[in-house]
Every structure is written in C-alpha cells, then in structure tokens.
N, C-alpha and C positions, 0 to 999 in steps of 0.2 A: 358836069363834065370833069370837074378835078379828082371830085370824090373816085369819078372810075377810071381816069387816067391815074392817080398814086396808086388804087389796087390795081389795073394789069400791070404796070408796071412791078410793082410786086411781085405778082405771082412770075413776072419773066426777068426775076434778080436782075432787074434794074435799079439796083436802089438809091441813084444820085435823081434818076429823075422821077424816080417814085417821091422821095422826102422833096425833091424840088415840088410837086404837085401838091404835095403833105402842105406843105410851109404857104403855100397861096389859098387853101383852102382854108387853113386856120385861122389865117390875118381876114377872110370875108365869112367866114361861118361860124366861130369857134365856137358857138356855146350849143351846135347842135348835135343829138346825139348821136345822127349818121357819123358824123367827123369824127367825133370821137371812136366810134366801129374802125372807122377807116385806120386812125394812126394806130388803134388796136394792131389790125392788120398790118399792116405796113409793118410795125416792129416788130410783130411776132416772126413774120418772114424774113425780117433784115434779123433776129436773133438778136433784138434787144429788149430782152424777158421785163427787167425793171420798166421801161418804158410802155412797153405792151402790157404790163397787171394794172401798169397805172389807170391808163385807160379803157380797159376794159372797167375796171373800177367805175371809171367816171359814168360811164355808158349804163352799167346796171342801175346806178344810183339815181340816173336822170330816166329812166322809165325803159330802158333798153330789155326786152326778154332775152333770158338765159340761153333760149333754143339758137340765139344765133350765133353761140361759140362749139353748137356741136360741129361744124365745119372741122374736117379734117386739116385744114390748113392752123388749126389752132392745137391738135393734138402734140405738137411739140413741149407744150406747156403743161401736160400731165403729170410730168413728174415736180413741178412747182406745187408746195402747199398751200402757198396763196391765191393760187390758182382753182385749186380743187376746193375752198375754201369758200371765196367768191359766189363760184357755179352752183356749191352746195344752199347758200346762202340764197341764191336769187333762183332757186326751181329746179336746179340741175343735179342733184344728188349724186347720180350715175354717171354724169361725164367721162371722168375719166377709168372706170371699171373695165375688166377686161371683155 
C-alpha cells in the first residue's frame, strides 16, 4: 500500500505526502527493489534528478529490467547523461532517442 500511495501521490504533485509514504516504506522495505523504482519515481517527479539516478542505479543493479524507465514519466531524465548511460548499460540503448 505505500509503494502505491508515494507514486499516486506523485503523479498528483503531492509531494510532502508522496516522500511522507517514501520515508515509511523505506524504514520497513529498503533493500527491495520495488522501493527502490518507487523513490526512483517519486524523485523523478518531485525533480530531484540526483536522487532519482541514484536510485534508478540501485534498482538496475539489484535485478530491476531496463523496460521499466521506458515510462514516460521518466522522460524528463533524457537529457541527463547519466541517465542515458545507465539505460544503455542495463538493455535500453534507445531510451532516450528521438
């Protein structure tokens, strides 16, 4: 239930109770790599790029496929190199292509 009350919240720029959702799921789930998608999420739409590669990082490196940053909600992050980097690194070549 956190994991998908921090992303609607999210997606409906609520972000004190998005990152409030974030912060409860972290302290009972951290080391899983939905959580890790989620604070993806979560930052990518609060627009906090360092925090969101981080964990998209973490999320590829713990078995997460590529396919799930093609979400348009993540195209904000295209023009990040480390970004296009990452995706190219774990399956996704083409992500951010026109």
């Amino acid at each position: 239930d956190l994991r998908n009350l921090a992303q609607a919240y999210a997606h409906l720029n609520e972000f004190s109770k998005s990152f409030a959702a974030l912060q409860k799921l972290e302290k009972l789930d951290s080391q899983n790599i939905e959580t890790a998608y989620t604070a993806a999420l979560v930052h990518t739409l609060a627009k906090n790029t360092q925090s969101a590669i981080f964990n998209i990082e973490n999320s590829l490196k713990n078995g997460m496929n590529g396919v799930w940053f093609r979400f348009p909600w993540f195209d904000s992050l295209c023009p990040n190199t480390q970004f296009k980097k990452l995706l190219e690194q774990y399956g996704e070549p083409n992500r951010c292509s026109p």
